[in-house]
N, C-alpha and C positions, 0 to 999 in steps of 0.2 A: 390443503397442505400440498405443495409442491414437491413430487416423487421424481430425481434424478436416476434412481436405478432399485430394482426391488431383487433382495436376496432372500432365496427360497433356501432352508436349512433342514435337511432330514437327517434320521438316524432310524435304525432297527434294522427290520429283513427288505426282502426286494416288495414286499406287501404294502411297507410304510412308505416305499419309495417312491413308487410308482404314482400315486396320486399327486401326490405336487407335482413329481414329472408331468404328469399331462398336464395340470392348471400352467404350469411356465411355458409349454410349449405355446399354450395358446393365449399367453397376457405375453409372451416375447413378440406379437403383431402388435405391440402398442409400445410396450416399455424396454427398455436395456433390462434384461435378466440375469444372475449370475446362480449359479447351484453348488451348494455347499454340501459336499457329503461323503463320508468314506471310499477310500480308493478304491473298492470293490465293486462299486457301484459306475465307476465313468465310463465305461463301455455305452450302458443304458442312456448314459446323460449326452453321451458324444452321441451318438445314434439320435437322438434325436433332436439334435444341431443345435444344441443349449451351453452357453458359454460355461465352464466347469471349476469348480476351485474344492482341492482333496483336504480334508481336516481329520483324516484318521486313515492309517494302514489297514493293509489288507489282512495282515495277522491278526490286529485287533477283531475286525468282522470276522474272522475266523474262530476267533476264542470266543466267543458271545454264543455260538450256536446250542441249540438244546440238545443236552445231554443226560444220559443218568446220573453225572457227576455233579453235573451242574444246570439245572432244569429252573425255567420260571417259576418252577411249581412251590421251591423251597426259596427262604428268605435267602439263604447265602448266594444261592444260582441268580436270583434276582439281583444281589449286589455285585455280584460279578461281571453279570451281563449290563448293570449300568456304569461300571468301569470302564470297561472296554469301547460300547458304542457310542458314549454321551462324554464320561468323565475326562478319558485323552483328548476328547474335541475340544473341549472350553478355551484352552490357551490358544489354539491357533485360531479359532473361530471369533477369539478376542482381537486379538492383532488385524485379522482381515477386515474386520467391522472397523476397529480403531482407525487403521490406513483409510481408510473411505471417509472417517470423520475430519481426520487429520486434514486430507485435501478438497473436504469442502462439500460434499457429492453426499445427499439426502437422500438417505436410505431406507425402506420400508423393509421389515422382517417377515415372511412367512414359513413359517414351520407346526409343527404337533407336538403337544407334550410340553409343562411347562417346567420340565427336567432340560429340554433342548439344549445344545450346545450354544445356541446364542443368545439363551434370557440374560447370561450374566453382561454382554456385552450391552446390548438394548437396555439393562436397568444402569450402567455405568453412563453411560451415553444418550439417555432418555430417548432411545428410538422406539415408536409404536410398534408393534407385533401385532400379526394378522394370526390366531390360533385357529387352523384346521383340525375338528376332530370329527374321528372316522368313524366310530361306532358311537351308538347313546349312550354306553354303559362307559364309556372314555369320558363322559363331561363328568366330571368331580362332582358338582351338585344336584347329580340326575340319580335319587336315591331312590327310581322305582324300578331299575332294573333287578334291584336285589331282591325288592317285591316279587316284583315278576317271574325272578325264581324259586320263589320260593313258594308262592301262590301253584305253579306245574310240581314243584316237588314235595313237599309236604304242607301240613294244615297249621303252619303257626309263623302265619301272616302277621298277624298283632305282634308279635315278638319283633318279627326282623323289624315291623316300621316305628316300631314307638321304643324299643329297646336297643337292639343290636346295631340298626346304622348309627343311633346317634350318640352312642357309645361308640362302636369304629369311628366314627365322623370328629369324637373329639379326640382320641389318640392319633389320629393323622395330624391335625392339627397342634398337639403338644409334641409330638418326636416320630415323623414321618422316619420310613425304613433307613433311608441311606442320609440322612442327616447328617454323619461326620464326615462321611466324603463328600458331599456338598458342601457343608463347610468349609472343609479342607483346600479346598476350587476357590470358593469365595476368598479366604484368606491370602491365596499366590497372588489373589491378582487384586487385591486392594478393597474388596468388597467388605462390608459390615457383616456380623454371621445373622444366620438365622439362629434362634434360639429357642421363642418364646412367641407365643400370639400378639404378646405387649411389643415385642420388638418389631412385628411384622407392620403391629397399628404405624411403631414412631418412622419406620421407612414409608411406610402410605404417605403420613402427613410429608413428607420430607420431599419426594418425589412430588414434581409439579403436576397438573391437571388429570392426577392417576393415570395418565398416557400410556402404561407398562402393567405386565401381567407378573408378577412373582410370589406364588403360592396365596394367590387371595385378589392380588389387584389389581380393579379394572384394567381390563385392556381394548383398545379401542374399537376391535373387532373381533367378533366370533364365529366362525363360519364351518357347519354343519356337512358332510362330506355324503349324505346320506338323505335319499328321500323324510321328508315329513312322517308321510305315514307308516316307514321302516319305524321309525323312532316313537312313533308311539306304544304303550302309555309313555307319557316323558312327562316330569315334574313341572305341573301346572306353573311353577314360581319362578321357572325359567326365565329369563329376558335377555333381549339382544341379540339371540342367537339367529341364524340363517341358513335355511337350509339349500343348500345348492344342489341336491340330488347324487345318487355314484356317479365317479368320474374314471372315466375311461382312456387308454391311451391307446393310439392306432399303431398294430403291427405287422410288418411286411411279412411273406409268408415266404418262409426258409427252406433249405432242405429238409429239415426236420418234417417239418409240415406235409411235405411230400409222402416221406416215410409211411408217416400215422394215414395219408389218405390210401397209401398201396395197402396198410395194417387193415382199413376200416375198408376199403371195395374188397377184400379177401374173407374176412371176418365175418361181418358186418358191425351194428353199432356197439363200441364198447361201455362197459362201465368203469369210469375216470378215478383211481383213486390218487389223492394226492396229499400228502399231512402237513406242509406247510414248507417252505423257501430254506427256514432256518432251524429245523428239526432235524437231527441226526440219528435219535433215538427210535429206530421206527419197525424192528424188530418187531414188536406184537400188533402194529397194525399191518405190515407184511405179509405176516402167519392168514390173516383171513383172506388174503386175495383168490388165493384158489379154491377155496371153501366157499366164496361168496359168489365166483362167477360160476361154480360149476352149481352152484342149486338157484341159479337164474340161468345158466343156459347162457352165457352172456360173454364175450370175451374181455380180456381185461386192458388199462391201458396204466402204467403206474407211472406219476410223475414226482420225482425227489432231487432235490439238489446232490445229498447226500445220503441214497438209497441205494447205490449202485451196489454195493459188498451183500446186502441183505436178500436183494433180487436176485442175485446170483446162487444166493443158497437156495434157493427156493428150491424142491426136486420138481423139475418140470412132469408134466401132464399129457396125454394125447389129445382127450379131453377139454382141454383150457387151453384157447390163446393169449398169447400175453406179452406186453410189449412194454420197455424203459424206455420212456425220457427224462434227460437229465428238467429239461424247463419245456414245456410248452405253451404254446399260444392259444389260451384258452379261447379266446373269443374267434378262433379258426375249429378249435377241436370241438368243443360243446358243444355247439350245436349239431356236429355228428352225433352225438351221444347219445346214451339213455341214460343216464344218472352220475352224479359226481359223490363222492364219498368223501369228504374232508373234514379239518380240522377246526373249520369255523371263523378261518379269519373273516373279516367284510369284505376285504375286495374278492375271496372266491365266491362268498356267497352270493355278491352282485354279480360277477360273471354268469353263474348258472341260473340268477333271475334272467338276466336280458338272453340268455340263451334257450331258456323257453325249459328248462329239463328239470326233473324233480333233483333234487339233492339230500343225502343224510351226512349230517353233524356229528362229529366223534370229538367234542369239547374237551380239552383240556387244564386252560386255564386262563387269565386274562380276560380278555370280553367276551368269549368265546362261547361260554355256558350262555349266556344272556344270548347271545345272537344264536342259537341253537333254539333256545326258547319260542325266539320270534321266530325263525324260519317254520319251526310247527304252528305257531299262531294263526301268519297267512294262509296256511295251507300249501308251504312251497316246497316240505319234502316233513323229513323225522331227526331224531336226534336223538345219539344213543351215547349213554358216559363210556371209557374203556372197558369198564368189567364186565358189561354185557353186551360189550361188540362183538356176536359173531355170525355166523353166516346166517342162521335163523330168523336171527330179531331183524338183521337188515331185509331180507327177503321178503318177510313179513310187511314191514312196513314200504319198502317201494311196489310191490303189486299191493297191495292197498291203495298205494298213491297212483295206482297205474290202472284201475280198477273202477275209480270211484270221481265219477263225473266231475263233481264239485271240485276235490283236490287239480283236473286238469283244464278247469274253466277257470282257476286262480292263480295256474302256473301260467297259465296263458293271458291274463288280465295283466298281472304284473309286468309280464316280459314285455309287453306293448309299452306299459306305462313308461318304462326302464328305459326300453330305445328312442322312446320319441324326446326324454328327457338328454338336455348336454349339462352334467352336471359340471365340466370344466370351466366350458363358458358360461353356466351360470352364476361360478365362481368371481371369476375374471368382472365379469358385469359388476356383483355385489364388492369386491375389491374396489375400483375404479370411480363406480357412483360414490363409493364411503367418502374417497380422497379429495373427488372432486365435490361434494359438498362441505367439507370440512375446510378445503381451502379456498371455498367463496365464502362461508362462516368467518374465517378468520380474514379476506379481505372487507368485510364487511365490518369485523369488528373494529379493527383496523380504522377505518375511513370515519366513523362514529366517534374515534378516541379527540380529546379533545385538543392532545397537542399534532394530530394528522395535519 
């Protein structure tokens, strides 16, 4: 199949961004790339010399962010924040894909999530979709993540796997959460609704070569954001998927950078805490920063988009040093470090693999508990829920980790493994070979037909 230009589509925090940012920086050496993504975000997309096009205000990503008001953690915070990030996107995201069909110019889809702003254009317009997902516990039919926690958290395994996913599994599939306002999207712009599984079968058959991904069908590519053996245990019944390893994007070292290095030659090495890009609610993980460094001896370095008001109350320490950034460049700062304390998205957690440093998990919600799981599994740091994050438990478990052979012959196994992997260009590769077999398939089919 013949690719004229490939349009990469993100939405969520700078977490979900950033990977396709690196995969386009590095398939923009081969193809025309354009990046579709809230205007919050083109700073990042200009800086890294990637052609840009805006499908949602900056208000919008502002109103998305977690809050106690409006939190992933509740069904309503979840419909709100897919309002905002996803649902204003569709129309414009429709129009830009439409204009590109209109003048002629073969487009390939890559984005996450098959909520995305451009499935409904790609299902109108039969364009194939490349789905990137970033965690194992994000593939929809990957139901041993919920094993796997439940297996570390209490003894009724047999429940979750034979009762409660597939039970969940069938009420996702009769009236997934945000159903009406999906609908309501589909409707403006011409689209048939979702309703029913029987309606989903008669769009299957209706759509040609299942070319397209919408809640169930095939899509012509899958591609795994994440080592292999991250993602194990993963559903033996899997197929198609690809794992391309963590992808990474290369950052220039700013004056910030400088900061944190005058913070860390004064100091010495900090411990990183940071709860995530798009959390605002961070009040009770703030409470333990000084609690935590000062029974590790350890100075602090706190990094929040929107922590700045909570850092400030903090009553400083003689005791404790401690330092805000608003964003820093993990993969400059970690490897200063002695340990990273987060929230559990993937991309922190690959940063503090390939930087060689134990990390503890304070999971909240999303894939998060599950990737908290596996970070204890390898042996790559602990993981604690909110009500018993405090300075104890953490202390506890990184000199354990800092203690104990084993735990720093697996921090250090992996972080090799990590570096020597280019999970972008491994991307790019599995992209490129899919397109370029697929369009010797089809001239091939092509030349065998019998009116060629």
């Amino acid at each position: 199949m013949k690719i004229d230009e490939v349009l990469f589509v993100a939405f969520g925090s700078l977490g979900d961004v950033y990977p396709l940012l690196s995969i386009a920086k590095e398939l923009q050496k081969n193809k025309k790339v354009t990046f579709l993504a809230n205007e919050y975000f083109r700073p990042y997309i200009e800086a890294a010399g990637i052609d840009y096009f805006p499908i949602g205000a900056v208000e919008d990503q502002l109103a998305a962010k977690e809050t106690n008001a409006a939190s992933g953690e509740s069904a309503a915070g979840r419909r709100q924040r897919y309002e905002n990030v996803i649902g204003k996107s569709y129309k414009v995201t429709f129009d830009f894909i439409q204009g590109k069909v209109a003048h002629g110019i073969k487009v390939v889809v890559v984005t996450h999530g098959n909520l995305s702003p451009a499935v409904l254009a790609c299902e109108a317009f039969d364009i194939p979709i490349v789905y990137t997902h970033y965690a194992p516990s994000q593939i929809l039919s990957n139901f041993e993540d919920s094993i796997l926690c439940a297996s570390f958290y209490n003894d009724k395994e047999w429940w979750y796997r034979y009762i409660k996913i597939p039970f969940d599994v069938f009420k996702l599939k009769i009236n997934f959460e945000v159903k009406e306002q999906f609908n309501a999207h589909r409707k403006s712009l011409g689209l048939p609704l979702i309703a029913t599984p029987l309606q989903q079968l008669l769009q299957k058959i209706k759509f040609r070569n299942n070319a397209l991904n919408t809640f169930g069908f095939r899509s012509p590519l899958n591609i795994v954001l994440a080592p292999f053996w991250f993602c194990e245990p993963i559903d033996k019944n899997l197929k198609d998927f690809h794992f391309a390893g963590f992808s990474f994007i290369d950052e220039l070292k700013g004056e910030q950078e400088f900061l944190i290095d005058s913070f860390i030659e004064k100091h010495g090495r900090p411990i990183v805490f940071t709860p995530g890009t798009a959390v605002e609610d961070v009040q009770a993980f703030v409470d333990q920063i000084i609690p935590i460094c000062r029974k590790l001896g350890s100075p602090g370095v706190f990094c929040s988009k929107h922590g700045r008001a909570a850092f400030d109350q903090l009553e400083k320490v003689d005791d404790v040093q401690l330092l805000y950034v608003e964003h820093a460049k993990f993969s400059h700062l970690l490897p200063q470090s002695r340990c990273l304390i987060h929230h559990g998205g993937i991309g922190t957690i690959a940063q503090a693999v390939r930087a060689g440093i134990p990390q503890i998990v304070r999971p909240r919600m999303y894939d998060q508990p599950a990737n908290g799981v596996r970070v204890m599994m390898f042996g790559l740091g602990g993981s604690i829920f909110p009500e018993l994050f405090h300075a104890d438990s953490v202390a506890n478990i990184l000199l354990h980790i800092e203690n104990n052979p084993k735990n720093q012959e697996l921090i250090a196994y992996y972080a090799e493994l990590v570096r020597s992997e280019d999970g972008a260009g491994n991307c790019c590769k599995i992209i490129e070979q899919y397109f370029e077999t697929k369009e010797a398939n089809d001239a091939e089919s092509t030349e065998s037909c019998a009116a060629h």
